[in-house]
C-alpha positions as CSV (number, residue, x, y, z in Angstrom):
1,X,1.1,-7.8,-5.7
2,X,2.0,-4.9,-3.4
3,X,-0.9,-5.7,-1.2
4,X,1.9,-8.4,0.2
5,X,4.7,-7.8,-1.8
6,X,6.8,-4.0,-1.0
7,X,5.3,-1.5,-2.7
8,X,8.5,0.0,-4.0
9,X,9.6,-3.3,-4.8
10,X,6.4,-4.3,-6.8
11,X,6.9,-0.9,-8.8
12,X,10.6,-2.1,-9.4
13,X,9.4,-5.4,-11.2
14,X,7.1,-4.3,-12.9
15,X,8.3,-1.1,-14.5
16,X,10.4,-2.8,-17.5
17,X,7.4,-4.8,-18.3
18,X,5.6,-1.1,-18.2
19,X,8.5,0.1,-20.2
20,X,8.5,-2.8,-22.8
21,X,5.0,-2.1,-23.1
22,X,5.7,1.9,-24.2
23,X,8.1,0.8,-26.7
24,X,5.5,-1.3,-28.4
25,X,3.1,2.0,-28.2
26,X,6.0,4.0,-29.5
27,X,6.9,1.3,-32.4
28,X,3.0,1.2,-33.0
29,X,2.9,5.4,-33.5
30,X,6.2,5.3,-35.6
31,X,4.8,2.2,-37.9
32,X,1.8,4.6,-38.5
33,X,3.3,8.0,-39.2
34,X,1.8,9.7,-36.1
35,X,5.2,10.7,-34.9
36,X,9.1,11.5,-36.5
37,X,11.5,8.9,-37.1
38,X,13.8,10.6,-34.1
39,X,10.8,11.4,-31.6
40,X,11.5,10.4,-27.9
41,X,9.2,7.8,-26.5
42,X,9.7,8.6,-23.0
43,X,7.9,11.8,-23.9
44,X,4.2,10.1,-24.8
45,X,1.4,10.9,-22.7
46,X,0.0,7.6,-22.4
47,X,4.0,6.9,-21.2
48,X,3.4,9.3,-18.1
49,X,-0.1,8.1,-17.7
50,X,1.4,4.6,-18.0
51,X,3.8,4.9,-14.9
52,X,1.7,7.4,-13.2
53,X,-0.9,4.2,-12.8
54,X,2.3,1.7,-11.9
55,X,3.3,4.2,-8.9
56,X,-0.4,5.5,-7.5
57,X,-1.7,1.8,-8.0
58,X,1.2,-0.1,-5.9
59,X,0.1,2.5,-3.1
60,X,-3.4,2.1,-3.4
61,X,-3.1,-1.8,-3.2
62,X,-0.7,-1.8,-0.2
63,X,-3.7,-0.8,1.6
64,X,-5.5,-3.7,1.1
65,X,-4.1,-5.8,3.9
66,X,-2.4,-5.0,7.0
67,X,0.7,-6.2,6.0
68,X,0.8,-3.9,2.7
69,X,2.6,-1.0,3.7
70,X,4.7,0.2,6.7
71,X,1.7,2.7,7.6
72,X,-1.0,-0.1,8.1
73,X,1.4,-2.1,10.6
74,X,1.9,1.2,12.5
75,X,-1.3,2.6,12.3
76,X,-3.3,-0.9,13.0
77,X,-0.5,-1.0,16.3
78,X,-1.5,2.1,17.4
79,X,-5.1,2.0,17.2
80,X,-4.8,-1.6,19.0
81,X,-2.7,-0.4,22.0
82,X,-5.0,2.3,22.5
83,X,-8.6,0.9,21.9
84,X,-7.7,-2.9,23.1
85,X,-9.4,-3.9,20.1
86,X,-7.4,-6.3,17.6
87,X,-7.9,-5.8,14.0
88,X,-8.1,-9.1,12.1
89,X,-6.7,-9.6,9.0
90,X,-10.1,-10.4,7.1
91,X,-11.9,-7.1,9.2
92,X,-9.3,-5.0,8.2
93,X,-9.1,-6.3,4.0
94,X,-12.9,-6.3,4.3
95,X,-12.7,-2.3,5.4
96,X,-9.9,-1.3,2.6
97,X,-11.3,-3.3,-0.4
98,X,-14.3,-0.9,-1.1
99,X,-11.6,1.8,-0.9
100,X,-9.2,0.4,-2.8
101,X,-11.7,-0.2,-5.6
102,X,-13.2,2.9,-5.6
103,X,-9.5,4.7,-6.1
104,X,-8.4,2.1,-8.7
105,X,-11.5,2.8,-10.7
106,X,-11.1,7.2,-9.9
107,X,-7.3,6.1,-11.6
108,X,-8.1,4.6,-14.5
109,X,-10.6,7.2,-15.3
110,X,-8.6,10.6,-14.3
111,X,-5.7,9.3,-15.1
112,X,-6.3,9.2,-19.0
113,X,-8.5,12.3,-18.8
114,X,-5.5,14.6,-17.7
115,X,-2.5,12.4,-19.3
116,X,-4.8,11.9,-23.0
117,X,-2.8,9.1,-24.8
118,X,-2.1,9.6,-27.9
119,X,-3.5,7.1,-29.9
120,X,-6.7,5.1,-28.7
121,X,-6.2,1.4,-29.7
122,X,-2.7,-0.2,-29.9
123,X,-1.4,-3.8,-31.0
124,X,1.6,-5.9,-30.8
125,X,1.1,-6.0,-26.1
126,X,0.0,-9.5,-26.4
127,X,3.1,-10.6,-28.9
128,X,5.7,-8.6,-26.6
129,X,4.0,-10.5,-23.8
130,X,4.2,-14.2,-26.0
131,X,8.0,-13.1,-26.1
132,X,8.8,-12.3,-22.7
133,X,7.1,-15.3,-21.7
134,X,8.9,-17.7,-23.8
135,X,12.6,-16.2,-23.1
136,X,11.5,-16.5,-19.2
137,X,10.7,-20.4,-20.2
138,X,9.5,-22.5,-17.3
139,X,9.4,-21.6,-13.7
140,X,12.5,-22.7,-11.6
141,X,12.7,-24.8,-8.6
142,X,13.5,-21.8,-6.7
143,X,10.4,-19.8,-8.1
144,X,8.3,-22.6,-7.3
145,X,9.5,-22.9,-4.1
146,X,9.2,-19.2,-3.4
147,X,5.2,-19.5,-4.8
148,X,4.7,-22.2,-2.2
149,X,6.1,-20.2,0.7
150,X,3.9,-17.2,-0.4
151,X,0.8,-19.2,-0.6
152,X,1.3,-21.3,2.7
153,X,1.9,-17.7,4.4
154,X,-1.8,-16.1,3.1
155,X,-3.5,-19.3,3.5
156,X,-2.6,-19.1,7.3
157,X,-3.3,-15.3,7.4
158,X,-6.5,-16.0,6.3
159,X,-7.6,-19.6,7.6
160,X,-9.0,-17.5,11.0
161,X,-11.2,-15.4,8.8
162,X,-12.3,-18.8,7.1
163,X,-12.8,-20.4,10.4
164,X,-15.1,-17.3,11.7
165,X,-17.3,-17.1,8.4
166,X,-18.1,-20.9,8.6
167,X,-18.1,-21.2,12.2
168,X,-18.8,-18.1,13.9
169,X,-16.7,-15.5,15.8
170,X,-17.4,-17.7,19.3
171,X,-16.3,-20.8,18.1
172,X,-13.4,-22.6,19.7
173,X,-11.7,-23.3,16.9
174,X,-11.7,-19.6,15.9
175,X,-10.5,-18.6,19.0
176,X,-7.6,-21.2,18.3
177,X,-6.6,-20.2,15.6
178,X,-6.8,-16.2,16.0
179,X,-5.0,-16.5,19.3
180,X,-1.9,-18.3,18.1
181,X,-1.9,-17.3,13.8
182,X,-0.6,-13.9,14.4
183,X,0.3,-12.2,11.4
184,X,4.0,-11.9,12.4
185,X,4.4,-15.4,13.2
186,X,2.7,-16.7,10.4
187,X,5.4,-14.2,8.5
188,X,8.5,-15.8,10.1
189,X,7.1,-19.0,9.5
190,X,6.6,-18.3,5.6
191,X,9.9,-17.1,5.8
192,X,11.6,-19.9,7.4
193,X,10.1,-22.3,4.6
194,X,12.5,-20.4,2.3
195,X,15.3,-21.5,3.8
196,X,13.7,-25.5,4.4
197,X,12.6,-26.0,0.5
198,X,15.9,-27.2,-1.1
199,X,16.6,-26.3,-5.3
200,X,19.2,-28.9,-5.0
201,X,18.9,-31.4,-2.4
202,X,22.4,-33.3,-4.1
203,X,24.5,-29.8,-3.0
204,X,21.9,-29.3,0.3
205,X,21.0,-25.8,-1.5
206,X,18.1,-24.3,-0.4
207,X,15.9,-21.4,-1.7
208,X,17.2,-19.0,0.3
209,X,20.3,-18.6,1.9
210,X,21.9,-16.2,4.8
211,X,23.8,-14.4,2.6
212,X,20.5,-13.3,0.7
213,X,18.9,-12.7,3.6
214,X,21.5,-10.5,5.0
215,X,20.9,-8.1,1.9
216,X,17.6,-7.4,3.0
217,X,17.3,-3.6,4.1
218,X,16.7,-4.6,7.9
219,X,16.6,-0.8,8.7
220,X,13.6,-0.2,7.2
221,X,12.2,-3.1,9.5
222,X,13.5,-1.4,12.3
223,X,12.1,1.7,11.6
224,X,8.6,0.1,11.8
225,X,9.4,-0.6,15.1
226,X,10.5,2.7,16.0
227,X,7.4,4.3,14.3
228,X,5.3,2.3,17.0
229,X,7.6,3.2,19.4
230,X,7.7,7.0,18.7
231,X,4.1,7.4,18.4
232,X,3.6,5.3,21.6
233,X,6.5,8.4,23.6
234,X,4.0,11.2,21.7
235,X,0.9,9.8,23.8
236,X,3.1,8.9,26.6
237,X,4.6,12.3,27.2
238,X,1.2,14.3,26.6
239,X,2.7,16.0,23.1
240,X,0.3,14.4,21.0
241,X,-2.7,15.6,23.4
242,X,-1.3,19.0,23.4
243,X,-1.2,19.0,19.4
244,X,-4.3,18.1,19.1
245,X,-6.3,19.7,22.0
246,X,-4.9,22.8,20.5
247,X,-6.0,21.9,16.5
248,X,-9.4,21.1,17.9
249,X,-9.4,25.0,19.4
250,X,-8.0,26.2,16.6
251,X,-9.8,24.7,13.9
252,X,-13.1,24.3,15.8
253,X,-12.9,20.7,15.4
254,X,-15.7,18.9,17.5
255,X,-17.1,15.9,16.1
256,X,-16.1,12.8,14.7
257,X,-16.3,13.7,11.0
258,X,-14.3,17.0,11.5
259,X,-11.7,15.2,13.2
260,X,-11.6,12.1,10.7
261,X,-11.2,15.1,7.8
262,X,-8.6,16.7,9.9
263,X,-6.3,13.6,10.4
264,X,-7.0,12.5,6.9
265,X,-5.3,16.1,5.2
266,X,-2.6,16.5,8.0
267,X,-1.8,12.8,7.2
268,X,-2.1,13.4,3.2
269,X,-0.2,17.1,3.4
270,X,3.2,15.1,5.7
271,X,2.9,12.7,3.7
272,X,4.2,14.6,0.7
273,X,7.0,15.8,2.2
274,X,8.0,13.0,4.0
275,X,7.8,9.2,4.4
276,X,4.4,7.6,4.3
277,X,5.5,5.7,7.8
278,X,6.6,9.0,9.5
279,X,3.2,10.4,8.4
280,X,1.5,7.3,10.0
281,X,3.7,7.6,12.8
282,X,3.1,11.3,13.8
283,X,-0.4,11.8,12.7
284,X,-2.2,8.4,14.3
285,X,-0.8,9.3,17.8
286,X,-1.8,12.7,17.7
287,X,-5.6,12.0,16.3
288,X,-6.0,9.0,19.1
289,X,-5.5,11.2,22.5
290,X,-8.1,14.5,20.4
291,X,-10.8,11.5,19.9
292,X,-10.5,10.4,24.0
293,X,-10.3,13.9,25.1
294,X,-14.1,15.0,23.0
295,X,-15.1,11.6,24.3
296,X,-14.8,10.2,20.4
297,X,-14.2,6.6,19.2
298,X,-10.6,7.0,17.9
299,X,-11.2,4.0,15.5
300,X,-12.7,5.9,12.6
301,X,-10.2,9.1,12.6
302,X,-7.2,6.9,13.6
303,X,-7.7,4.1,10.5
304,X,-8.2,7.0,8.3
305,X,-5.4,8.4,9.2
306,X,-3.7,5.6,8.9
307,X,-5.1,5.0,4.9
308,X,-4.3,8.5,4.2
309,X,-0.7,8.1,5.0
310,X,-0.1,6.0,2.1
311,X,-2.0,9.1,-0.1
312,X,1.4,11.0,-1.2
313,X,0.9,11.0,-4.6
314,X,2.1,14.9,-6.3
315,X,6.0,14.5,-5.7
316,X,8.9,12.3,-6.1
317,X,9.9,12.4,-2.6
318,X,6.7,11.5,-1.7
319,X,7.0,7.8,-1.7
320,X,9.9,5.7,-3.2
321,X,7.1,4.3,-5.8
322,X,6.9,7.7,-7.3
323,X,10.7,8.1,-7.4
324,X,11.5,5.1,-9.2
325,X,9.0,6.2,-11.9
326,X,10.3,9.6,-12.0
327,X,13.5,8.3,-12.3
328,X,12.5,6.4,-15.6
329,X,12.3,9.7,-17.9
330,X,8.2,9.4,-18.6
331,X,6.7,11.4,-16.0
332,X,7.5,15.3,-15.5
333,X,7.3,17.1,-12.5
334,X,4.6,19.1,-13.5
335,X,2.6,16.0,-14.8
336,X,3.4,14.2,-11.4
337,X,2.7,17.4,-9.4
338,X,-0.8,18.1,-11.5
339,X,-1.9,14.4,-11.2
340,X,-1.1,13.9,-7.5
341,X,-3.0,17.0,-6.5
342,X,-6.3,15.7,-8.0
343,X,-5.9,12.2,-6.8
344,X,-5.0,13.3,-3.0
345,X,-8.3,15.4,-2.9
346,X,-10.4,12.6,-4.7
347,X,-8.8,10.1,-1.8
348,X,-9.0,12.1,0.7
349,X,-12.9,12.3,-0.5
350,X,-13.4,8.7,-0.7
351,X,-11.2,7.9,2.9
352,X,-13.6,10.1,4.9
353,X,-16.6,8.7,3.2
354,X,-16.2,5.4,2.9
355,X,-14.1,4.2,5.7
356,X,-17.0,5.5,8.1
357,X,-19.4,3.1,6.6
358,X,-17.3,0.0,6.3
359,X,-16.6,-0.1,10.1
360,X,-19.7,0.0,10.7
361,X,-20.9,-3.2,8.2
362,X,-17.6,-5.4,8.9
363,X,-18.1,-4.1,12.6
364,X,-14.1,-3.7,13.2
365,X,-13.0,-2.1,16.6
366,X,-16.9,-3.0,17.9
């Protein structure tokens, strides 16, 4: 979901399913003795572990298209204005999917080795799940309506990839299609549908209305915007050349894999303390102008970058995923602090060695 759904928003739906889920496990423990009749539940391991997953696997799958997360629209805009190369929707899922399924799978492993649950086999999900299900009862015109505007919206981010594989990057009908399906306008137009596709025609009520729409946090929009724009005055003014000219003499930085490991940890370490888009924002424009000044191809260090961004994964402040969990009771500082530590150096491990070889097979930026 978060790979075109918010992040923090996926996290928000799904966490009283997660939390439905714990009581089940915590029903299961009391049923067989393993706990007292008082114990907290919010207190289990395999709770932390549990919402630990929800938070670091909504980040991880926000990278998976370039419309997951506010660094990969910042990050891909950066690279473009400075490289003149566009990133395609398919080139740039194709490059993050490896990625992606390497971290899940480092997840599902660590994350049970350093939160141990503590019980190994649990029943009673599937009959919690049978419940939910049947006090949702069926889908409403509106969430029908809202399913057709989602798919009509990927289908058109995705029919110039479909055109390319079939036809060939030179045909004319690709050409068409990537010209004119940007993935901005095919977002407005997914958008628009929502307010076209009527739940009552009788009353001329339609899925979505301005008065919903005006709820939406159009500041955080804006500060995409000004991410772009503020990275764009870094490179503009000569600051970002100036940071990173003097981290490349300072840190003897001097080919493309030192700088690709030096934007991926500066990325990681502001990421932590501040907004993955600020990250994106400040790191990208200083990594671009330290690649053209050793006479490097920015596009490996830049995208990176950009992945690493979304790597903030020891603190609540880190990203709002991993505040909303916190916020749920199950996860202690120290679990979230000791878990995030090993998963930004296993990701900052797998960014610098597998982004480097899927540019090269899915040929982006060439």
């Amino acid at each position: 979901m978060s790979a075109f759904v918010s992040n923090t928003a996926t996290v928000a739906m799904l966490m009283p399913t997660a939390l439905g889920i714990l009581a089940v496990i915590a029903q299961l423990m009391q049923d067989r003795g393993a706990v007292k009749a008082d114990f907290d539940p919010l207190r289990l391991r395999v709770g932390a572990a549990l919402m630990l997953m929800l938070a670091y696997g909504a980040s991880i799958g926000g990278l998976l298209t370039p419309v997951g997360s506010p660094p990969n629209l910042i990050g891909r805009g950066l690279i473009e204005e400075a490289t003149g190369e566009r990133i395609s929707f398919a080139q740039w899922a194709a490059t993050a999917a490896p990625l992606c399924l390497a971290m899940f799978a480092v997840l599902a492993v660590i994350m049970f080795l350093i939160n141990k649950p503590e019980i190994r086999q649990i029943t009673g999900v599937d009959d919690f799940i049978r419940e939910q299900k049947a006090a949702q009862g069926k889908m409403k015109r509106a969430e029908v309506n809202t399913l057709v505007a989602f798919g009509f919206t990927v289908t058109l981010w995705l029919l110039p990839a479909v055109a390319s594989l079939f036809l060939g990057a030179d045909s004319d009908l690709y050409i068409f299609l990537d010209d004119r399906l940007d993935e901005g306008i095919v977002a407005v137009l997914g958008a628009s549908l929502l307010f076209i596709l009527p739940t009552d025609w009788k009353k001329r009520q339609a899925t979505l209305t301005w008065s919903d729409a005006a709820k939406i946090d159009w500041g955080t929009i804006i500060l995409f915007g000004t991410g772009i724009i503020f990275g764009s005055l870094l490179a503009a003014t000569g600051l970002a050349e100036t940071i990173g000219t003097t981290a490349s003499q300072s840190l003897d930085i001097t080919n493309v894999v030192t700088i690709t490991a030096f934007a991926v940890v500066l990325a990681i370490l502001i990421s932590e303390t501040t907004s993955n888009t600020a990250s994106a924002a400040v790191v990208v424009p200083i990594v671009i102008p330290l690649c053209m000044a050793m006479d490097v191809d920015p596009f490996i260090p830049a995208l990176a970058a950009t992945f690493a961004a979304s790597f903030g994964f020891m603190l609540p402040v880190s990203t709002p995923q991993n505040a909303i969990v916190y916020g749920s009771g199950t996860v202690p500082i120290t679990k979230m602090i000791r878990t995030g530590i090993v998963f930004d150096i296993l990701g900052a491990v797998l960014i610098i060695s597998i982004v480097p070889i899927m540019v090269a097979i899915t040929g982006i930026g060439g």
